[in-house]
Each structure stands twice: as structure tokens, then as C-alpha cells.
N, C-alpha and C positions, 0 to 999 in steps of 0.2 A: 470440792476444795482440792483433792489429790491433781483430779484433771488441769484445775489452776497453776498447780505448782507443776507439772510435769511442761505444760506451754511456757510457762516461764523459763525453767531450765533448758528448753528447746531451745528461746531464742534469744537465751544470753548469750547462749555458741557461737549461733548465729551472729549477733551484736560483735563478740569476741573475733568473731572470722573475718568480719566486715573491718573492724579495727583494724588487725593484722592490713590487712589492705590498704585500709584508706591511711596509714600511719606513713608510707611513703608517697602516696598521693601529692602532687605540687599543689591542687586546690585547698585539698584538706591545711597545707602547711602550711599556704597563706591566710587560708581566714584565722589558723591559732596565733598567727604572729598579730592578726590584727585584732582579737581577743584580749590577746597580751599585753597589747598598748592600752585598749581601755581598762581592762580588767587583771592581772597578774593572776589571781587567785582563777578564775574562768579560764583562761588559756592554759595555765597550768593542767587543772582537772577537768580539761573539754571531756574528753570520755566517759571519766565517772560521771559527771553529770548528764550526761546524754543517756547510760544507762540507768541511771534513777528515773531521768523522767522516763526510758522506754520502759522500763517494771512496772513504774505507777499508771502507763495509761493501760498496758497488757492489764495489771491487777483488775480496772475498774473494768476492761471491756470483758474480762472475763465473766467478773461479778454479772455484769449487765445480761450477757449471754446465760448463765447458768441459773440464775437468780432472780437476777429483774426484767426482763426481756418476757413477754406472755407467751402463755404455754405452745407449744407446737405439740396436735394438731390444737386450734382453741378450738373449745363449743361453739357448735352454731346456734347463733342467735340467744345467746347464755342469758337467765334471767334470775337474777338473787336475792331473797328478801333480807332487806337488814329489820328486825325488830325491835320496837321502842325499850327503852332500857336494857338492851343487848351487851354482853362486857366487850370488850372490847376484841380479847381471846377469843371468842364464840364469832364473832364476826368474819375475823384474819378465818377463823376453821372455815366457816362455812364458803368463804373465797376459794379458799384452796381446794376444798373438795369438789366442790362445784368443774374445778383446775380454769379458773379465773386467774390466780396468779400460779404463778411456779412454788412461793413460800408465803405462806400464810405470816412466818416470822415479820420477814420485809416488811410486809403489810403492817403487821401491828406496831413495828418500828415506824414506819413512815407518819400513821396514822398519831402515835402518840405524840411525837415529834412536833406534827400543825394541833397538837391540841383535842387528838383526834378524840380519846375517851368520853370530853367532855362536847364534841361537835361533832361527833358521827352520827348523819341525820337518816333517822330512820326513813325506810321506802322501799318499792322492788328499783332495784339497777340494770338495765338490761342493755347488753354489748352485741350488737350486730355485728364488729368485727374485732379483732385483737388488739388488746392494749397493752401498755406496758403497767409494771405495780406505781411506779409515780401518780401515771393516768387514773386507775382504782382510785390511788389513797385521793385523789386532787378531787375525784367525783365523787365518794362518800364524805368527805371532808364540807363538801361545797353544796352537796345535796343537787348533784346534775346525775337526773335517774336515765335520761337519754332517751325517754318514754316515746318516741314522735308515734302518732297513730298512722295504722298500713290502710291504705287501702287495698279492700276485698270483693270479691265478688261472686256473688253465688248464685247461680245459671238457674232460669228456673226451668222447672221439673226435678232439680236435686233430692234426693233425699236424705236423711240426717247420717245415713252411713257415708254419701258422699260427700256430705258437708265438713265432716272430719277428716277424711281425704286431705278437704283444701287447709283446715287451719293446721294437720298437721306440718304440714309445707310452709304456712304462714305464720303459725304463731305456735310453734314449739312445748312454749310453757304449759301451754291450754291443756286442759284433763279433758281430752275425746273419750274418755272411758266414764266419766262422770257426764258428760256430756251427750251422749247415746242415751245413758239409763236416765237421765230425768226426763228425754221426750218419750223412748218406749213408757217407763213408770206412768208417767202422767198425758200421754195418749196426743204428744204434739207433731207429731206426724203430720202435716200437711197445713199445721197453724204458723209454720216459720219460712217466713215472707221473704222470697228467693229477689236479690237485690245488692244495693253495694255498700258494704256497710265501712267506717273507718275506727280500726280497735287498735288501744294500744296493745303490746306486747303480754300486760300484765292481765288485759281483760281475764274473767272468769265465765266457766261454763255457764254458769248459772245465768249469768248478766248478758251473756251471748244472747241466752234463749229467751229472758223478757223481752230484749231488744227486738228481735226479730215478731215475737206475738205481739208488741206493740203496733208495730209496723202491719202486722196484718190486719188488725182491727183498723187501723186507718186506711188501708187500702179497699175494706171491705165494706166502710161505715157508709159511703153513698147508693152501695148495692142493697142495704139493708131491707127497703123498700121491696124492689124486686123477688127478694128471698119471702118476703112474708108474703105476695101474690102467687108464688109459687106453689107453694103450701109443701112444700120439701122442708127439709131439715137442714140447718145450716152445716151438723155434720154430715149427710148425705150427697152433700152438694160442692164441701172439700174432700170426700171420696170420689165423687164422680172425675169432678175435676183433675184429683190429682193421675187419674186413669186414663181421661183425655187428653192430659199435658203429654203421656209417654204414647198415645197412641195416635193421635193428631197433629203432629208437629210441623203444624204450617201457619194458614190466617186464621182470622177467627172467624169469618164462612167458614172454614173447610174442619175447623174445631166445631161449631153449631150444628152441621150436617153429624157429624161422628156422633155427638150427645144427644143428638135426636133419634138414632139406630139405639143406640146403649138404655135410654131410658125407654127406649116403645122394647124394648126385647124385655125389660123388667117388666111392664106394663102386662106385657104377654105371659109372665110366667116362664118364658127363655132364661137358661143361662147366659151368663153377658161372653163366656165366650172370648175370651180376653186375653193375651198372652204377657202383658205391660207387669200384672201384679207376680208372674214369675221371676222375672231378675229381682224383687225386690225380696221374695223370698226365697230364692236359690240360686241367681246371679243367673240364669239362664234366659237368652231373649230364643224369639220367636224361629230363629237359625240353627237354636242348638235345643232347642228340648227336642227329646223324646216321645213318644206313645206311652212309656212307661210315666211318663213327668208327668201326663195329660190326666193317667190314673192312679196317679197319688190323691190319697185321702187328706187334705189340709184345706185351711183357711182362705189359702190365695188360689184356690186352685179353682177357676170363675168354668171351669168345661164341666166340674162335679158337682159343685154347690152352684143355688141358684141367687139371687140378691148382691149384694156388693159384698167384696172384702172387710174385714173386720176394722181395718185402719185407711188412712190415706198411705197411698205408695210414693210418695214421692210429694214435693211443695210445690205447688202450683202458681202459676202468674195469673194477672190478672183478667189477661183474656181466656185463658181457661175455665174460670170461674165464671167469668160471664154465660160463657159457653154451655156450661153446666147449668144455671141460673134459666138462662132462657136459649134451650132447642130451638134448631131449624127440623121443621114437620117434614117429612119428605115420604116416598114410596120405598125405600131403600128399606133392606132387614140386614144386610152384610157389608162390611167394607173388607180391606185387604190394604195392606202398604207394599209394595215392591223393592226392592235390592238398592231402589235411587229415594226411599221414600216417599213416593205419589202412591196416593190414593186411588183405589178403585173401587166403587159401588156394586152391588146385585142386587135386584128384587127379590129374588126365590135362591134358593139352594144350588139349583144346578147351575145359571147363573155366577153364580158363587167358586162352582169347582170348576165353572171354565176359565173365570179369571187367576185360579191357581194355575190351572196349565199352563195358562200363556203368560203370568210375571212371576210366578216361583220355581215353579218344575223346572 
């Protein structure tokens, strides 16, 4: 308010200095003489009325700026629940804090005004970009949550830590912290179906991750067959996969050869020799570990323990699964990926360290 009043008395000066001026002005003198004629009472108090109406628009444009104008900087992607039987007060709070508007006051003003106590329709509201409080009160008044669903898309080989990466990008509101712990807690690691999904803003973790195991069970439902000829384990086979998703990354030949090395080195009693399940648990790929990374004692750590990792490393497509499902048999025991990720095969060992010298060293 102080700011208000200090603009005003800036530019009655101003108003006043302009006067002074335009008072000998020839144009100024002719429109009040033609004022005059229509109006007496207008021509007489051109000025005071001129500065009444400039007071009255500075006052509102102030207001508008300091008041009702939306906050600078706004939340991105702001999402606010109004609650059923909410008063009205608690509503305007939870705006303001959220800093949806500038004054929660406004808000309750505006909102009682259209009736709002008794027609503020419970929902979440979510603002993708700045409004004004008119805007608020007109969209909890009206019940326009502004919900449109995003489209998303989640690459496969992702895994759940990378997956909240992207919603936090996309969808703000989401609890990625809640989100992480029900797929570690309940072991869905490699059951959440990398694909494009469309969520509104308000989605919930929880309903992300049925969505997505829905989705894998349909993708997986005509392989079923397959899986039981196998005699693998359907979660042995979304480990495998999600292993050859990060170490394969090509067609699904050149994925079938890789799961045909990976499952005959099990076969054999080999470790799988792996470096894919390190980023997932220590963010290190195959460029940056160590000798010392290679002799850590842990779960992921496929050069010390022998059998698969504990979890799937990442969510796998569906030609990965296939891939896993049914091996290409070959002579091969080693592969290798180079700097451009092409594949190189060995039969034997030495084999193996001469394709090192020649596409890593």
C-alpha cells in the first residue's frame, strides 16, 4: 500500500507539471472552450477531472501489480488440491502458499463474491503457467482443474531411478521418493513397461506403477508360452533381459547372440562378467570403473559372484525379453562393445584380450 501511495504522489507532480504546461497550450484551450459549450461544469474542472480519473486507474493498476497480478517468479507447473468441505479461508491459505496468488485475501474476496463458499469445487488445479487471482477464483469457482494429460515417454532400458529423472521434469507434483521405494520395497525393477504413457499432472506414484506392470503383463501375455518351454523363470528371464537391454544395444540378432554367451557362461558355472549391473548400482559404466570396483564385495558385482544379480537393472523392451526367452546358440564365450557401440565376439580368452587392444586400449 505505502508503494501505492508513494506512485500516486509521484505522478500527481507529474499530472501537476503537465498542467502547468498544457494550461497555455492553444490545443489544450481549444478543446476546454469546446467542453464549455457542451458541458459548463466539464470545461470548467477539465483538470480535476482528468486527475481523478488518472488516480483511479494508477490506484487499480497498482492494485493489479502488487495484489492481483500472479506471483513473480510463479511455480512451475503448480498443482493444488482444493478438499471436499474445505472453508473457504483454508483454501485462499493453501493458494497463497503454494504462491499461486500474491494474497490469499483477494482470493477469498473474489471467491465469496461469485458465491465461492458455497461453489468452490473440490479437485487438484494445476497451472502450467501464470495466472492472474481473477483467473484462480474463475477456475475454482467453475471447477476448470486444467488437468490435460502429458505425454511421456520412457526409453527402454530405463530404470526406476531414471524414470524419476523424467517425471521429475514432467510432472512436478509426483512423489519420486515414494515412487523409488514401492518398486525397490516390492521388487518392480524391470516389471515397469518402458513405453509412452499419457498422465495428467495430478497422477500418483502409486497409479504410475500399476499402469506401467499392467502394461507389462500385456506385452508379456503372448510370450507366456515361450517362457514355460523355456523352463527359466519369468523372473530370471526379466533379469537377463534387463542386462541385455544395457549390453546389447542394437537388433534383436545381435541381442539373441549376447543372451546366448550370458546364459552358456551360467550354464558353465562362469561369472556373467558384466559391467551393465554397475551403473545401476554405483553409476559407473564400463569407461570409469576401476580394478578396485571389479573387487568390491556386492550384489551387482557379476566378476565376484556367479548367477544373476539380485534385481533387474533396468526395464526392458520387448525385444530384449524375447532375446532372453530364446538364445542364439553360437561358438562365442565373450563379447565386448567399443567406444561406437558395435559388438565384437571371441571364442577363447585370448581372443577376447586381443579385441581389447584393438577397440579399447
Amino acid at each position: 500500500m505505502k508503494k501505492i501511495i508513494k506512485l500516486i504522489e509521484f505522478l500527481l507532480q507529474k499530472i501537476e507539471d503537465l498542467r502547468v504546461k498544457m494550461a497555455t497550450s492553444p490545443e489544450v484551450i481549444v478543446w476546454r472552450i469546446r467542453i464549455f459549450r457542451i458541458s459548463p461544469f466539464l470545461g470548467k474542472n477539465f483538470f480535476k477531472i482528468l486527475n481523478v480519473a488518472v488516480i483511479v486507474i494508477i490506484f487499480f493498476t497498482g492494485f493489479y501489480i502488487l495484489s492481483w497480478r500472479a506471483p513473480r517468479p510463479f511455480p512451475e507447473q503448480a498443482l493444488v488440491s482444493v478438499e471436499r468441505g474445505e472453508s473457504l479461508s483454508q483454501i485462499a491459505k493453501n493458494f497463497e502458499e503454494r504462491s499461486v496468488v500474491r494474497s490469499g485475501f483477494w482470493l477469498k474476496t473474489f471467491l465469496f463474491i461469485m458465491d465461492g463458499e458455497k461453489m468452490a469445487i473440490a479437485g487438484d488445479y494445476y497451472f502450467p503457467s501464470a495466472v492472474s487471482v481473477f483467473k484462480v477464483a474463475k477456475m475454482v469457482h467453475s471447477g476448470e482443474f486444467g488437468l490435460i494429460a502429458k505425454k511421456i515417454t520412457i526409453p527402454e532400458g530405463t530404470s526406476s531411478f531414471e524414470i524419476v529423472k523424467i517425471f521429475e521434469k514432467e510432472l512436478p507434483a509426483l512423489d519420486t521418493k515414494n515412487f523409488v521405494n514401492e518398486v525397490l520395497d516390492n521388487n518392480y525393477e524391470g516389471y515397469l513397461f518402458p513405453d509412452t504413457y499419457f498422465l495428467t499432472p495430478n497422477t500418483k506414484a502409486s497409479d504410475v506403477i500399476l499402469m506401467m506392470r499392467e502394461n507389462f503383463a500385456r506385452q508379456i501375455q503372448p510370450y507366456e508360452g515361450d517362457i514355460a518351454k523355456s523352463k527359466k523363470s519369468l523372473s530370471d528371464i526379466v533379469v537377463m533381459a534387463s542386462i541385455i537391454e544395457k549390453e546389447a544395444n542394437g537388433s534383436l540378432d545381435t541381442k539373441r547372440i549376447v543372451s546366448g554367451i550370458l546364459w552358456k557362461r551360467l550354464k558353465l558355472g562362469m561369472p556373467l562378467q558384466v559391467d551393465a549391473p554397475f551403473v545401476y548400482y554405483n553409476g559407473k559404466n564400463s569407461f570409469t570403473l576401476t580394478k578396485d570396483d571389479l573387487g568390491e564385495d556386492h550384489d551387482y558385482n557379476t566378476y565376484v559372484n556367479k548367477g544373476l544379480p539380485p534385481t533387474a537393472i533396468s526395464n526392458p523392451g520387448v525385444d530384449s525379453i524375447r532375446a532372453a526367452i530364446a538364445p542364439t546358440q553360437t561358438s562365442y564365450l565373450y563379447f565386448l562393445s567399443d567406444k561406437n557401440g558395435k559388438l565384437h565376439y571371441a571364442k577363447t580368452f585370448e581372443e577376447h584380450k586381443r579385441n581389447r587392444e584393438l577397440y579399447l586400449d
